[in-house]
VMD Tcl script that builds the backbone (N, CA, C; Angstrom):
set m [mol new atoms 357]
animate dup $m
set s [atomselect $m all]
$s set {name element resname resid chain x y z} {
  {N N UNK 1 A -105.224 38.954 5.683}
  {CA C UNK 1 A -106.175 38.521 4.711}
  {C C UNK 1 A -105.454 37.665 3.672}
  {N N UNK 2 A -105.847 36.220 3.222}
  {CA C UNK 2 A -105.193 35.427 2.143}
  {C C UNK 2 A -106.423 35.598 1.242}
  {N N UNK 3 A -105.790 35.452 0.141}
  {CA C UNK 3 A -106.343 35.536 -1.109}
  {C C UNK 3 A -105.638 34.027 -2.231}
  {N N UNK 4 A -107.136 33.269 -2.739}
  {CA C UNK 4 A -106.307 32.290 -3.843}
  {C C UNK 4 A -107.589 32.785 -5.084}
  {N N UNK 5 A -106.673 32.517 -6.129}
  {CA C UNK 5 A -107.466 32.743 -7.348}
  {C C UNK 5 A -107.468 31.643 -7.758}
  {N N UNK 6 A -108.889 31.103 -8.872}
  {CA C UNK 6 A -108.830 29.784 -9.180}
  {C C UNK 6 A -109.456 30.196 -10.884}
  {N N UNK 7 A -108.672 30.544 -11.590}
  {CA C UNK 7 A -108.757 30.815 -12.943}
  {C C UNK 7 A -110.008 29.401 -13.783}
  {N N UNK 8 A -110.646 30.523 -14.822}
  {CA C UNK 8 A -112.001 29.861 -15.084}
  {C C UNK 8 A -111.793 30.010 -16.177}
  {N N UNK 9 A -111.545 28.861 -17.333}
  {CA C UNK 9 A -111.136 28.643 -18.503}
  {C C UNK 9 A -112.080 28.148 -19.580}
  {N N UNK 10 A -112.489 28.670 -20.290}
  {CA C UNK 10 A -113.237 28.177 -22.055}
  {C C UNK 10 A -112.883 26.847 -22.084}
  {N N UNK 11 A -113.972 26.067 -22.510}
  {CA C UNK 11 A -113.669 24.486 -23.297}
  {C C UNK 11 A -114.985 24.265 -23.726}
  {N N UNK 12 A -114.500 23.557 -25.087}
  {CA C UNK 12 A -115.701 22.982 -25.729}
  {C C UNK 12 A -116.174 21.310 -26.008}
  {N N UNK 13 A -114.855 21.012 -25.774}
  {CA C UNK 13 A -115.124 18.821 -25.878}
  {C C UNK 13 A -114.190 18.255 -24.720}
  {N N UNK 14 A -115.296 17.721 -23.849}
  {CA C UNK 14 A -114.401 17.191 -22.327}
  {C C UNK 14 A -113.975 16.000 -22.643}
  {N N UNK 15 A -113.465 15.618 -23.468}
  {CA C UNK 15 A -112.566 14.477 -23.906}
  {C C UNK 15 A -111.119 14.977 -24.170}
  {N N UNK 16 A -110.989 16.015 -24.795}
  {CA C UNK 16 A -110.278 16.875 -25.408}
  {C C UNK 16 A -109.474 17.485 -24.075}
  {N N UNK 17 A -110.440 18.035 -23.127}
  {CA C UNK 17 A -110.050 18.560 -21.785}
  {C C UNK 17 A -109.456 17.902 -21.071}
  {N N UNK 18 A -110.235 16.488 -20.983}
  {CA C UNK 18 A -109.207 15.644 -20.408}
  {C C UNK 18 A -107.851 15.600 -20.554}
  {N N UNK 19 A -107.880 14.913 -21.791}
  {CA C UNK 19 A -106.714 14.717 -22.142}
  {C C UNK 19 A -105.801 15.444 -22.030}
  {N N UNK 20 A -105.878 16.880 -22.534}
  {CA C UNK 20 A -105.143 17.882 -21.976}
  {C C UNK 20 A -104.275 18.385 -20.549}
  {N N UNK 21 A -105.489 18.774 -19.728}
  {CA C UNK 21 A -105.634 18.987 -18.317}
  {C C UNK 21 A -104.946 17.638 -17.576}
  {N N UNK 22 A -105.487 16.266 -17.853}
  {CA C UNK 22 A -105.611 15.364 -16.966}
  {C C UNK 22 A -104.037 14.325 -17.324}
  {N N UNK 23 A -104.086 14.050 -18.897}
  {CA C UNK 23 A -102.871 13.231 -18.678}
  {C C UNK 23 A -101.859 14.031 -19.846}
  {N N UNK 24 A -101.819 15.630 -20.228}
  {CA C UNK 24 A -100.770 15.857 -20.453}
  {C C UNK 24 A -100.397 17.143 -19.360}
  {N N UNK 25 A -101.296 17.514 -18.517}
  {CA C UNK 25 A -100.344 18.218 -17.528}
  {C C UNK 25 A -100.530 17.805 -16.222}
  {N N UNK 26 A -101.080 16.576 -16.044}
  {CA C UNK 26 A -101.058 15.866 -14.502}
  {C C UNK 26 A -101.567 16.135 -13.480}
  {N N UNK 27 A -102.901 17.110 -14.397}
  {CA C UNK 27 A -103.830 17.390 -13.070}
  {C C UNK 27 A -104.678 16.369 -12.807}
  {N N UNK 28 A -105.462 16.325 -11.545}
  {CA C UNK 28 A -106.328 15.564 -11.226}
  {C C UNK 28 A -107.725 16.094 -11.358}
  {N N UNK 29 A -108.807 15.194 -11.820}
  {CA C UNK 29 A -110.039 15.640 -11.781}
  {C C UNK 29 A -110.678 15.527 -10.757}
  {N N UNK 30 A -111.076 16.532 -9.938}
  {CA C UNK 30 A -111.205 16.902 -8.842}
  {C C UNK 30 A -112.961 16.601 -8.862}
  {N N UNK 31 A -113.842 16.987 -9.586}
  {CA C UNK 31 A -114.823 16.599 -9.830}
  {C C UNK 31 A -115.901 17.500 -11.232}
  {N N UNK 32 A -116.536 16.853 -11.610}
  {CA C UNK 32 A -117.055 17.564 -12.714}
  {C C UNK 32 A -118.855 17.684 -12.270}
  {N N UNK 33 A -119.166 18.864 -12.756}
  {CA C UNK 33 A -120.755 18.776 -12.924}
  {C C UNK 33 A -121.885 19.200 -14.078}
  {N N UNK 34 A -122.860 18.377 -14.018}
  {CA C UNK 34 A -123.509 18.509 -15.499}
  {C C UNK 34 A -125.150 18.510 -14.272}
  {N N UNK 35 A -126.113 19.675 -15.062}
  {CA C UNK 35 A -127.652 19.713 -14.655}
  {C C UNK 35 A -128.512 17.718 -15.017}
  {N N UNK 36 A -127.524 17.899 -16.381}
  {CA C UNK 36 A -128.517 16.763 -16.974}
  {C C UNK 36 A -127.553 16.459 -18.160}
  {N N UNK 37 A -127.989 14.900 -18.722}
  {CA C UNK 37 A -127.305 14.481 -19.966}
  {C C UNK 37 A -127.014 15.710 -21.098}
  {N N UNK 38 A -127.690 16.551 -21.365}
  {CA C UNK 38 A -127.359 17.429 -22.499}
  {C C UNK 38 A -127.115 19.011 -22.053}
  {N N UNK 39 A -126.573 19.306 -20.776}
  {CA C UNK 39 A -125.868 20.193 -20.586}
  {C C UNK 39 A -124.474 20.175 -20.172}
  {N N UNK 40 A -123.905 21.466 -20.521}
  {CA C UNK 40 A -122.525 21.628 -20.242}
  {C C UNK 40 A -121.815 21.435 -19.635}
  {N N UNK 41 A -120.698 20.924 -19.377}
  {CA C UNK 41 A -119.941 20.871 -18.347}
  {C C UNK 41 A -119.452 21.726 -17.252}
  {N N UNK 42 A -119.035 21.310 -15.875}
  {CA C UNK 42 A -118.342 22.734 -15.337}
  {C C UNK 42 A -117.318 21.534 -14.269}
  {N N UNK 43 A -116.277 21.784 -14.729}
  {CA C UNK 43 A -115.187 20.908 -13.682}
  {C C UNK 43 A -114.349 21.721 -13.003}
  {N N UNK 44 A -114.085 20.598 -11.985}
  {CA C UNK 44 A -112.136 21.355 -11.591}
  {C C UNK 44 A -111.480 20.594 -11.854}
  {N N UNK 45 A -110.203 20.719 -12.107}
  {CA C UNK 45 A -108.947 20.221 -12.239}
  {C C UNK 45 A -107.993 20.819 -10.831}
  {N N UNK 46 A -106.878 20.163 -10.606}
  {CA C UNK 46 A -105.702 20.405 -9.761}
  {C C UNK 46 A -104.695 19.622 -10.310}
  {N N UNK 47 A -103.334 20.532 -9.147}
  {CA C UNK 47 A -102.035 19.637 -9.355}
  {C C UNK 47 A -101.722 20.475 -7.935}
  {N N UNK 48 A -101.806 19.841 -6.891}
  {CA C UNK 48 A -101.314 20.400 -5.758}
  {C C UNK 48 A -102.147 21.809 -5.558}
  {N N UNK 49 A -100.836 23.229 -5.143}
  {CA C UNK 49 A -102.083 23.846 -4.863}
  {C C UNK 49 A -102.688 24.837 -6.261}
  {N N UNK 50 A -102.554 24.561 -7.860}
  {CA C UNK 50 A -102.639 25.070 -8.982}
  {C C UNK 50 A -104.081 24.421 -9.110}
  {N N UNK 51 A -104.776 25.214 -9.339}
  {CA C UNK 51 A -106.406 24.428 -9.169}
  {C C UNK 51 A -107.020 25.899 -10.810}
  {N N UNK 52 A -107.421 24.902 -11.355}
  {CA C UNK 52 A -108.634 25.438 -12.725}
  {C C UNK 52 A -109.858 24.916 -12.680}
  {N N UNK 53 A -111.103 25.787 -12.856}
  {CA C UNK 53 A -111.772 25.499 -12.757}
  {C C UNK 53 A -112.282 25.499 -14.838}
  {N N UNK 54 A -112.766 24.388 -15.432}
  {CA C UNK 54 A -112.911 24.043 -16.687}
  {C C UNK 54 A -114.541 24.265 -17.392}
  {N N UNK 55 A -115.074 24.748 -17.732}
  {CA C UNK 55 A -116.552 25.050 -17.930}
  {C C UNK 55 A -116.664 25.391 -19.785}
  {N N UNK 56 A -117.316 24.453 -20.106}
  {CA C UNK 56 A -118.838 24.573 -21.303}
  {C C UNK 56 A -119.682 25.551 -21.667}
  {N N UNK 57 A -120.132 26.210 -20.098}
  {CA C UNK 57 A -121.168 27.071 -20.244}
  {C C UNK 57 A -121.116 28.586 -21.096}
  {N N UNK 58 A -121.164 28.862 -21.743}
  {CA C UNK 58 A -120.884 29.480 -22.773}
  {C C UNK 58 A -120.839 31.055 -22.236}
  {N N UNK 59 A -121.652 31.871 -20.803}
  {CA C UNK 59 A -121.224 33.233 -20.511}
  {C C UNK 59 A -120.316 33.185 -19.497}
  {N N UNK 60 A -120.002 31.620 -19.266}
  {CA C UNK 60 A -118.654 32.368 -18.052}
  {C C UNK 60 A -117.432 32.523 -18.525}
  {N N UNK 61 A -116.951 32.441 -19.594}
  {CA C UNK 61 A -115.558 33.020 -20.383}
  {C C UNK 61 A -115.635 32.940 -21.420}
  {N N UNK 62 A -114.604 33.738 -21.966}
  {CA C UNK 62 A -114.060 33.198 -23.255}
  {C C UNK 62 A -112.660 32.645 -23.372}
  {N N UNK 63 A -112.698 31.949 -24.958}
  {CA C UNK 63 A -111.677 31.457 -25.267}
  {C C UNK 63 A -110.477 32.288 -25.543}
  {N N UNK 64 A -109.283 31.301 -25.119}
  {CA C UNK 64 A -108.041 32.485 -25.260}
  {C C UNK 64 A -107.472 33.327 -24.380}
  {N N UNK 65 A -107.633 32.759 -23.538}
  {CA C UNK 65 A -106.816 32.991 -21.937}
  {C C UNK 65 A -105.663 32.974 -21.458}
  {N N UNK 66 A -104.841 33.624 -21.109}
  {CA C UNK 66 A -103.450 32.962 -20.764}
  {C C UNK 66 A -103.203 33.691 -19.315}
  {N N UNK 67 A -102.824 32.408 -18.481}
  {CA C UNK 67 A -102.732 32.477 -17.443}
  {C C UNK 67 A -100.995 32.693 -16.888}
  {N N UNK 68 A -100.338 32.756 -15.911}
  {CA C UNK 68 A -99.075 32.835 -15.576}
  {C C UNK 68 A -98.630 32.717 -14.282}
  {N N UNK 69 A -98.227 31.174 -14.345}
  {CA C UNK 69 A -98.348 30.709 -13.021}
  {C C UNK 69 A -96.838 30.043 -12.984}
  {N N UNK 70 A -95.987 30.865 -11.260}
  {CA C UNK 70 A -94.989 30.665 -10.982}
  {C C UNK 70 A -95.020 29.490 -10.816}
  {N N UNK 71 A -93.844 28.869 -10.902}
  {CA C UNK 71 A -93.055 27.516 -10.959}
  {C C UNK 71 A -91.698 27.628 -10.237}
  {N N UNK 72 A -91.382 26.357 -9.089}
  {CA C UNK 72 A -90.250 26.460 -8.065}
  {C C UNK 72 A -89.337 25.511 -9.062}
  {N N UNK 73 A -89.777 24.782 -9.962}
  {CA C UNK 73 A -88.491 24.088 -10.765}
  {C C UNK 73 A -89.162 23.385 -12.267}
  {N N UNK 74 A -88.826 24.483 -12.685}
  {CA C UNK 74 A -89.129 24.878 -14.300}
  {C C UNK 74 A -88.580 23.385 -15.042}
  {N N UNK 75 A -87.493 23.440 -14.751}
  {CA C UNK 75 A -86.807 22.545 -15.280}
  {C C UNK 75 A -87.459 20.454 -15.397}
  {N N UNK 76 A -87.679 20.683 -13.971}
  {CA C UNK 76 A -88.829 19.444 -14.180}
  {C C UNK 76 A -90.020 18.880 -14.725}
  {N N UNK 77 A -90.584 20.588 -14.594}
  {CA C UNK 77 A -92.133 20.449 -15.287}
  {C C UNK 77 A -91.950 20.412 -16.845}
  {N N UNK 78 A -90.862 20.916 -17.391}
  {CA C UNK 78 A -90.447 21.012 -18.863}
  {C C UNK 78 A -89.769 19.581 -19.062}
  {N N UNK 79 A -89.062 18.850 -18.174}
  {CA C UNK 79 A -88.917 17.307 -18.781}
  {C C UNK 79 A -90.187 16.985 -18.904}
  {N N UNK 80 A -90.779 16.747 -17.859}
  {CA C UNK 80 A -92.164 16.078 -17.395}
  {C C UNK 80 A -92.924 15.901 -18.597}
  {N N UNK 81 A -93.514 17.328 -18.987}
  {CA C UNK 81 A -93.872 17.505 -20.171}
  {C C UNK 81 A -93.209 17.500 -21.614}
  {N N UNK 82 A -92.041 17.401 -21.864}
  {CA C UNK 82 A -91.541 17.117 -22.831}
  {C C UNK 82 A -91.374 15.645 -23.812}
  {N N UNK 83 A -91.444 14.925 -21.973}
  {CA C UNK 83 A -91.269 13.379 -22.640}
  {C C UNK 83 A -92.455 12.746 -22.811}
  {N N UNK 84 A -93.663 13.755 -22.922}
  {CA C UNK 84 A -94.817 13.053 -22.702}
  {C C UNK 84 A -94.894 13.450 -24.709}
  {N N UNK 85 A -93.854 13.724 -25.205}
  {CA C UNK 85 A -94.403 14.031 -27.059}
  {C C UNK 85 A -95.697 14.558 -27.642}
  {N N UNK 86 A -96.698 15.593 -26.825}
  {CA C UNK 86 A -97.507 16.147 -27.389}
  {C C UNK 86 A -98.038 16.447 -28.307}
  {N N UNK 87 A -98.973 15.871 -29.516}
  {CA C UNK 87 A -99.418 16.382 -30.555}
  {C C UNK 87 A -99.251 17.841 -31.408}
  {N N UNK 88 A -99.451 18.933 -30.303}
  {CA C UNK 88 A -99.355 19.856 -31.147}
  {C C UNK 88 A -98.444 20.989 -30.018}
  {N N UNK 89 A -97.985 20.320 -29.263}
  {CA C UNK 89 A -97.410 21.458 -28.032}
  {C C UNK 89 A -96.115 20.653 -28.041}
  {N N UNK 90 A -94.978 22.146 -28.740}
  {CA C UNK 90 A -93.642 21.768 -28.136}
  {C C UNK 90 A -93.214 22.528 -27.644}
  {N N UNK 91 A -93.310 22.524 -26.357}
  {CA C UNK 91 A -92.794 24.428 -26.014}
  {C C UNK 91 A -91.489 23.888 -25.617}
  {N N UNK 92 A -90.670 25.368 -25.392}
  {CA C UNK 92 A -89.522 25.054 -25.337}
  {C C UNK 92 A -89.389 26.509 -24.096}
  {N N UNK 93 A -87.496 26.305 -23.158}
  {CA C UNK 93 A -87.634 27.060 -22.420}
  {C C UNK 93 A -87.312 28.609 -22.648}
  {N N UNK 94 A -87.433 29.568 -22.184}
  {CA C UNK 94 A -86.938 31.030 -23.090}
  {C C UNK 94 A -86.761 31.997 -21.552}
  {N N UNK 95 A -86.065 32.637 -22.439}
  {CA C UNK 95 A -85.488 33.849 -20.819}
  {C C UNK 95 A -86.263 34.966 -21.216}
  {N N UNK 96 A -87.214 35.241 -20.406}
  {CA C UNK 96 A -88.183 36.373 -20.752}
  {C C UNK 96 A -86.690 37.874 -20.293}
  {N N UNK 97 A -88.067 38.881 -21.522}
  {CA C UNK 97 A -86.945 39.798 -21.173}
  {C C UNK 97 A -87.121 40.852 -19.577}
  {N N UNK 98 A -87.737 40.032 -18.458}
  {CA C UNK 98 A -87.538 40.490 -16.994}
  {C C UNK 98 A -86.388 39.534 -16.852}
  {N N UNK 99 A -86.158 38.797 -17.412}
  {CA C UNK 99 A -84.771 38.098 -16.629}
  {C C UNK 99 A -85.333 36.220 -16.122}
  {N N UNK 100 A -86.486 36.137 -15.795}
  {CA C UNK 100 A -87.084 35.152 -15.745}
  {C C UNK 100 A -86.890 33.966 -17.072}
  {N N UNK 101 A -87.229 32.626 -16.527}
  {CA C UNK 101 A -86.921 31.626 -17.330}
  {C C UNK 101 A -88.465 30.545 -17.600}
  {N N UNK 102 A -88.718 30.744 -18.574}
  {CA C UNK 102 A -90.409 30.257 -18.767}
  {C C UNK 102 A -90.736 29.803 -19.926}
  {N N UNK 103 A -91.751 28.412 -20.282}
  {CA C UNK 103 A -92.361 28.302 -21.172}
  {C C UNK 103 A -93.876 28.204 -21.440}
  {N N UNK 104 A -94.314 27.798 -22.558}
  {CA C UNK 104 A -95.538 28.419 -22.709}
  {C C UNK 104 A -96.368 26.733 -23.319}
  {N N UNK 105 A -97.345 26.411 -22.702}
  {CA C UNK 105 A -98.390 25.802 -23.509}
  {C C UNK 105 A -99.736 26.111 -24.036}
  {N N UNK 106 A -100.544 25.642 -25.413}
  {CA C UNK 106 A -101.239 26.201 -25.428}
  {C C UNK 106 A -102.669 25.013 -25.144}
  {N N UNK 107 A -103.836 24.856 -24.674}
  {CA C UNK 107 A -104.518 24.338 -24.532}
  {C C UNK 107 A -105.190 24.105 -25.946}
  {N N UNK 108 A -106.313 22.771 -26.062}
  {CA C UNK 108 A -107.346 22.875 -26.897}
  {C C UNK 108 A -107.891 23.972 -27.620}
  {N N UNK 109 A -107.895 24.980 -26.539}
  {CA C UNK 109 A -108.985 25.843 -26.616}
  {C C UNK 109 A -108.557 27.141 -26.854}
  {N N UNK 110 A -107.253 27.164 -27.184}
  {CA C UNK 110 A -106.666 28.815 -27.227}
  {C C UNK 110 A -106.328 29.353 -26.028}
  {N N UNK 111 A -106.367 28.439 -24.704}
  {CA C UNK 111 A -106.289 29.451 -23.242}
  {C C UNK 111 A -104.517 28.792 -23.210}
  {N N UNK 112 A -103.464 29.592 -22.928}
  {CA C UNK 112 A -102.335 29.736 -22.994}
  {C C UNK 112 A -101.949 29.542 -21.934}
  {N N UNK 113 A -100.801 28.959 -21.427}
  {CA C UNK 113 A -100.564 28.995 -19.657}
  {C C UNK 113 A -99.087 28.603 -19.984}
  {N N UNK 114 A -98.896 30.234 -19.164}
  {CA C UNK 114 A -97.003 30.349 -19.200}
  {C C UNK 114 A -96.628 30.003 -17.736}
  {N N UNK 115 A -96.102 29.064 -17.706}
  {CA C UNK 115 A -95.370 28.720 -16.296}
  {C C UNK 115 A -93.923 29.354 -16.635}
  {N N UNK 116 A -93.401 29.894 -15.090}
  {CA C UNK 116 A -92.305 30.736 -15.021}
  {C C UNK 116 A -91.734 30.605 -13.577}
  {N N UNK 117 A -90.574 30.568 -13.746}
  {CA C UNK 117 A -89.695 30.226 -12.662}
  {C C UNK 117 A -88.791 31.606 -12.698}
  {N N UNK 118 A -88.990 32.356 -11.584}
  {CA C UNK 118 A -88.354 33.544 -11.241}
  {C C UNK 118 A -86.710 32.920 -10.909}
  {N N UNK 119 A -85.989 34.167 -11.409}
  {CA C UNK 119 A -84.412 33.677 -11.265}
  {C C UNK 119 A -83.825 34.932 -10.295}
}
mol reanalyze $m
mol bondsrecalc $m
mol representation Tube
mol addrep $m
């Protein structure tokens, strides 16, 4: 039996999401859907096989999530993102106390996502 989880994250301005999701962590917008001009959003995002699903709709989550998703080379995704100078995200790398090596960003929206590279 395989099992994938596709984590379902709070957002409130898909401009904001974009930007975030799309050109500061290099996912792709996979596709978005709206009923009509004045309802909510509900998207996906990806980056290979790391897939979020992004939603508006106000009972499928809340804000303030933090997710924790292994990483095969920490070290790249932390240039990657480092040289991109982020407004309000400088994470930096830290040796959790399992022994692991990980940093932390925080989204728009309060949903947190610690990538971690097991050592």
């Amino acid at each position: 039996m395989d099992f994938k989880s596709i984590p379902v994250l709070r957002i409130f301005d898909i401009a904001e999401a974009k930007a975030f999701y799309l050109d500061y962590l290099g996912m792709s917008l996979d596709w978005e859907h709206k009923f009509d001009d004045h309802s909510p959003v509900y998207m996906q995002v990806s980056r290979g096989p790391l897939v979020f699903h992004l939603t508006q709709h106000y009972g499928d989550c809340s804000p303030g999530a933090k997710l924790f998703i292994h990483v095969s080379d920490l070290e790249a995704l932390y240039a990657e993102m480092d040289e991109k100078n982020h407004s309000y995200n400088r994470p930096c790398i830290d040796i959790a106390p399992w022994g692991d090596r990980n940093f932390t960003v925080i989204d728009p929206f309060s949903n947190k996502i610690l990538f971690n590279e097991i050592r």
